[in-house]
C-alpha positions as CSV (number, residue, x, y, z in Angstrom):
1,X,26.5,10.3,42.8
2,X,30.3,10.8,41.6
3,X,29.8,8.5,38.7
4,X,26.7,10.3,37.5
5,X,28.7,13.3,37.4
6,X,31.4,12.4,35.5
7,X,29.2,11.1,33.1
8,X,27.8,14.2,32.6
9,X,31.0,16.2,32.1
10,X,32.6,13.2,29.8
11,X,29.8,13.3,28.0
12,X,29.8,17.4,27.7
13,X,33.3,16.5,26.5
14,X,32.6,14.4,23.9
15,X,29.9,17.1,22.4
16,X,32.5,19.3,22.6
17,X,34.5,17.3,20.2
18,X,31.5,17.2,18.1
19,X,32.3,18.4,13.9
20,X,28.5,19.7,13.6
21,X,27.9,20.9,9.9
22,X,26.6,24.4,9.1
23,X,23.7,25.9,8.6
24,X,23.8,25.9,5.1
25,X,25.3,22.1,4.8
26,X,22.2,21.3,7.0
27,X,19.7,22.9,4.5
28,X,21.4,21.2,1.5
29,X,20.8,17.8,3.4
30,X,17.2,18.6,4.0
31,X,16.5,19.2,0.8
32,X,18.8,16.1,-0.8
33,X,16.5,13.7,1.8
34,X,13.1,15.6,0.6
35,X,13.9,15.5,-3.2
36,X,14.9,11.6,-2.8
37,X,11.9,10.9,-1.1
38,X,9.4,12.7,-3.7
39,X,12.0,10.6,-6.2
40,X,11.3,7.0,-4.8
41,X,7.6,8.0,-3.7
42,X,6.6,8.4,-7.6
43,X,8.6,5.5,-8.4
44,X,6.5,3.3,-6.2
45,X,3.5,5.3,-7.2
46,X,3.8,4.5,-10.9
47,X,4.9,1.0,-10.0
48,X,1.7,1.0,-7.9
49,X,-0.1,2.3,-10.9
50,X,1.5,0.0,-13.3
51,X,1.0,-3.2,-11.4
52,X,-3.3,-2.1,-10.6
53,X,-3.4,-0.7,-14.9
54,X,-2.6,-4.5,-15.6
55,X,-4.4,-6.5,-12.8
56,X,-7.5,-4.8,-13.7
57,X,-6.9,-5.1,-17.7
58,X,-5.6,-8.7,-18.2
59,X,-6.5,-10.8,-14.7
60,X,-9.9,-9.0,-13.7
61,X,-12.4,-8.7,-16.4
């Protein structure tokens, strides 16, 4: 039981040591990882579209 103890409290110490980022830097990050996913999801999409436009144009007639 002592060793589950003290990991509790070394591990309550290590949070403590913890450099979590503010409010606002945790907003600005959210919206950096939203923006770059729209960003890459209508790359692929026009890839998508690209690559179906000629399939159906030049291979299926």
């Amino acid at each position: 039981m002592n060793k589950v103890i003290q990991f509790f409290l070394e591990a309550k110490a290590e949070m403590l040591k913890v450099n979590w980022p503010t409010r606002k830097q945790t907003a600005n990050y959210t919206l950096l990882v939203v923006a770059v996913s729209i960003v890459v999801a209508g790359f692929l999409g026009g890839l998508d579209w690209v690559f179906s436009y000629i399939l159906k144009t030049f291979i299926i007639k």
